[in-house]
DSSP file (Angstrom, degrees, kcal/mol; ACC not computed):
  #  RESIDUE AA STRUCTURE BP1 BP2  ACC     N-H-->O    O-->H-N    N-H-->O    O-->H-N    TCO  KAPPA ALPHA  PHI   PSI    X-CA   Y-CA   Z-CA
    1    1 A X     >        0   0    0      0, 0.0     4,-1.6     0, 0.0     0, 0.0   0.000 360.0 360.0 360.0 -34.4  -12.9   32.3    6.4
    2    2 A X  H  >  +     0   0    0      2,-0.2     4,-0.6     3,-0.2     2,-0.2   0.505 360.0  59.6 -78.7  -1.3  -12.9   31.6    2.6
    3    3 A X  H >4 S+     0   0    0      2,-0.2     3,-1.6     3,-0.1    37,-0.1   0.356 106.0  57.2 -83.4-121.8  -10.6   28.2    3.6
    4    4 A X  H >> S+     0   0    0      1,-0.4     3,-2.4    -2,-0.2     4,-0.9  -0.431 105.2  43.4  60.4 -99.6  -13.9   27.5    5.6
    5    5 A X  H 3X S+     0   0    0     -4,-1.6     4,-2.1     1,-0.3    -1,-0.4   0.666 114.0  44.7 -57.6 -40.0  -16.2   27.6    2.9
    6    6 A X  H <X S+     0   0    0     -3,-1.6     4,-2.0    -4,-0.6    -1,-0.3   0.653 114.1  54.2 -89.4  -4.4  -14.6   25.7    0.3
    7    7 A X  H <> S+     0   0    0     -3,-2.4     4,-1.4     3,-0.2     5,-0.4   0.878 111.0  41.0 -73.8 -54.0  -13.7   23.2    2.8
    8    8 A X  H  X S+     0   0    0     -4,-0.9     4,-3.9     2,-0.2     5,-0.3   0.978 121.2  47.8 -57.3 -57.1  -17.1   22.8    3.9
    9    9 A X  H  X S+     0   0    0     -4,-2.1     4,-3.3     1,-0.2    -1,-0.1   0.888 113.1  44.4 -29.7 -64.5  -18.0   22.9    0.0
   10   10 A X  H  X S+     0   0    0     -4,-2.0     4,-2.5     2,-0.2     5,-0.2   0.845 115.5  52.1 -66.2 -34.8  -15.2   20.3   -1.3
   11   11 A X  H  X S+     0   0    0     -4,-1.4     4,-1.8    -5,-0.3     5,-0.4   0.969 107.9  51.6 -64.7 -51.2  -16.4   18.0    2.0
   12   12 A X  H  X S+     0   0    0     -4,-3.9     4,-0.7    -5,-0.4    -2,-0.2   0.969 115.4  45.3 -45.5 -56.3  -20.0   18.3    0.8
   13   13 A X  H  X S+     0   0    0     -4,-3.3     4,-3.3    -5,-0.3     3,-0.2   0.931 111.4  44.1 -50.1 -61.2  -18.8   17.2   -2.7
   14   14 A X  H  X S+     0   0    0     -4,-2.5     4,-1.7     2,-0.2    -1,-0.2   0.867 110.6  52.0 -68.1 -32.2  -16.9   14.7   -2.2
   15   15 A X  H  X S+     0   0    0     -4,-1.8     4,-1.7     2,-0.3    -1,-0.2   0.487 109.7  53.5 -44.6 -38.6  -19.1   13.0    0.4
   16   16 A X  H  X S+     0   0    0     -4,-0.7     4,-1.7    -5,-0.4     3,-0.2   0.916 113.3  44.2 -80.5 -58.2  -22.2   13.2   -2.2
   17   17 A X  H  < S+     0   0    0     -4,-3.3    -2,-0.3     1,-0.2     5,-0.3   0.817 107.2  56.6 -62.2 -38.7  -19.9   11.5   -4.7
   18   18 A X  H >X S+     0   0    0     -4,-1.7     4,-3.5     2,-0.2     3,-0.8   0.793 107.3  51.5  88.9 -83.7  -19.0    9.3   -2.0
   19   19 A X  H 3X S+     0   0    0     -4,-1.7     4,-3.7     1,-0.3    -1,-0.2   0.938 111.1  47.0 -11.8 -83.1  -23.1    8.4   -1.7
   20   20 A X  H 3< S+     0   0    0     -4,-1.7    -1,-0.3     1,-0.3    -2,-0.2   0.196 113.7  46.0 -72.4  11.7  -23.5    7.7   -5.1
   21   21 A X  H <4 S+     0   0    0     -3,-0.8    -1,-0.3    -5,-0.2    -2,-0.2   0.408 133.3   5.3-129.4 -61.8  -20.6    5.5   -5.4
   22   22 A X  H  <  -     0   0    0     -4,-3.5    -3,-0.2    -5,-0.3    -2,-0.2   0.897  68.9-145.1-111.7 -23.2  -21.0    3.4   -2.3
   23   23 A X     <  +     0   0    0     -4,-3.7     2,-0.9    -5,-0.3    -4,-0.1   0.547  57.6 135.6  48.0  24.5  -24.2    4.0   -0.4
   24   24 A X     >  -     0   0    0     -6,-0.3     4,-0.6     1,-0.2     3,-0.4  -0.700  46.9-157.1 -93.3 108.7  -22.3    3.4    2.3
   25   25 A X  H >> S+     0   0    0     -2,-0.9     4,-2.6     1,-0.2     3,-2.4   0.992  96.3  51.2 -55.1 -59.0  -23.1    6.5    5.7
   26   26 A X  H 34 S+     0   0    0      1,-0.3    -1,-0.2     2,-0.2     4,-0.0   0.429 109.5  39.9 -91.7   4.3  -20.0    5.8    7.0
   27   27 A X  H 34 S+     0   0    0     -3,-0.4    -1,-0.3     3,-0.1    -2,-0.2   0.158 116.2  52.7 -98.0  21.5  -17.9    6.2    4.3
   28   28 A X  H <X S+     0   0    0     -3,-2.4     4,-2.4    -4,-0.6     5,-0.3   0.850 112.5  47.8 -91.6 -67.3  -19.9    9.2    3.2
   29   29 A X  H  X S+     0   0    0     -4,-2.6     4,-2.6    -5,-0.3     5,-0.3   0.839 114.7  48.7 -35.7 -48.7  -19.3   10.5    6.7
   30   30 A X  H  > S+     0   0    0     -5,-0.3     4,-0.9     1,-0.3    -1,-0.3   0.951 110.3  47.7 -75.4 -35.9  -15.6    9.6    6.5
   31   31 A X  H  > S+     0   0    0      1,-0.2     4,-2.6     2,-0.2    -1,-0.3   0.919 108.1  47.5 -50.8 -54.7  -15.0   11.0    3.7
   32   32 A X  H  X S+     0   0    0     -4,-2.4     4,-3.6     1,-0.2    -1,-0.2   0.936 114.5  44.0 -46.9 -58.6  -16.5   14.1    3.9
   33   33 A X  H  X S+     0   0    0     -4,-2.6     4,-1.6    -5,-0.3    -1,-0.2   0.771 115.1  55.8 -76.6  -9.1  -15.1   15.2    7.2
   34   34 A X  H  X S+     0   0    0     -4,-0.9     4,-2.2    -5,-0.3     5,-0.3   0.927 111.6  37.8 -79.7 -77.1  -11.7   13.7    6.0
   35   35 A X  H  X S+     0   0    0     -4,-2.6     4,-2.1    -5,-0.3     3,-0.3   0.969 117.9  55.6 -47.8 -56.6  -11.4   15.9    2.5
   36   36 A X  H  X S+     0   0    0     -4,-3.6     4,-0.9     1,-0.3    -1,-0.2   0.947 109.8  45.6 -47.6 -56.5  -13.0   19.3    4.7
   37   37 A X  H  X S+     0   0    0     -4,-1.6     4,-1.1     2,-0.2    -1,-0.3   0.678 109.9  51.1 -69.9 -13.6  -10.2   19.1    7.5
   38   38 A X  H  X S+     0   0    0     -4,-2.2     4,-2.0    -3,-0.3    -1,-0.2   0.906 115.9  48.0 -81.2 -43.2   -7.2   18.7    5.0
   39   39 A X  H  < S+     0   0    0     -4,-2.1    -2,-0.2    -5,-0.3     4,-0.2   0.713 111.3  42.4 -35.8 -36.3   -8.7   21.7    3.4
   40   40 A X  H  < S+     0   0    0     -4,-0.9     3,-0.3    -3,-0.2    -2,-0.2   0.861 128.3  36.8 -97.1 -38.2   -9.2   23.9    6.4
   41   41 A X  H >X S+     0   0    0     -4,-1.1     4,-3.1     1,-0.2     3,-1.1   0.291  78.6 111.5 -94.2  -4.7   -5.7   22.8    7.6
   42   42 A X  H 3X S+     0   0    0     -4,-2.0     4,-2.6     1,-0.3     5,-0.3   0.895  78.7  49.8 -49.0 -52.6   -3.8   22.5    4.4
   43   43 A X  H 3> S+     0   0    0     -3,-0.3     4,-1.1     1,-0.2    -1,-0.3   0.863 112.5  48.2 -55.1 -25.1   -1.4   25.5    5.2
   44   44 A X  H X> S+     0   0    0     -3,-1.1     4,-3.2     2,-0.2     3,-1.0   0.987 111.4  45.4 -78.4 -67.0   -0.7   24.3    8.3
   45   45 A X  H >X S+     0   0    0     -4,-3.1     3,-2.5     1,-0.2     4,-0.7   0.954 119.5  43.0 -48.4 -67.8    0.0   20.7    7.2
   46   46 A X  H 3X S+     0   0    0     -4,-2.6     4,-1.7     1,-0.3    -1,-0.2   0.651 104.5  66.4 -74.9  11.5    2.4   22.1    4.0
   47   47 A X  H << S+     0   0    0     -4,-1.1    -1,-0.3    -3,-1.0    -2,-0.2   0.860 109.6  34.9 -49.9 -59.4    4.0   24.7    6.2
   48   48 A X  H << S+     0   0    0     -4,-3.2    -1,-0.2    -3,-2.5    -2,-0.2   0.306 121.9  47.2 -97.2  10.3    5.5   21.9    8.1
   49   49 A X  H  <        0   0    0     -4,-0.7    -2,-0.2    -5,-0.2    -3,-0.1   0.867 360.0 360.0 -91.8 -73.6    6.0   19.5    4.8
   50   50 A X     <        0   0    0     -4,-1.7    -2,-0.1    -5,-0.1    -3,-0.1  -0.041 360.0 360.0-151.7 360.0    7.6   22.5    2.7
């Protein structure tokens, strides 16, 4: 549950900097949901890297 939240967090973040950087929705959008799922899925992914 605590990947969760700092995946939701770090998506939030990055997505605001994202904003202010581009003013672009759909590279706010992409971003965000991009940065959250490598977060909520990061074990997964270096499980099978590793």
């Amino acid at each position: 549950m605590a990947r969760f939240w700092i995946g939701l967090l770090l998506g939030a973040s990055a997505a605001a900097v994202t904003w202010a950087v581009t003013d672009s929705p759909h590279w706010t959008a992409a971003i965000g949901i991009v940065v959250a799922v490598l977060v909520w899925f990061a074990e997964l992914i270096l499980d099978d890297l590793l």
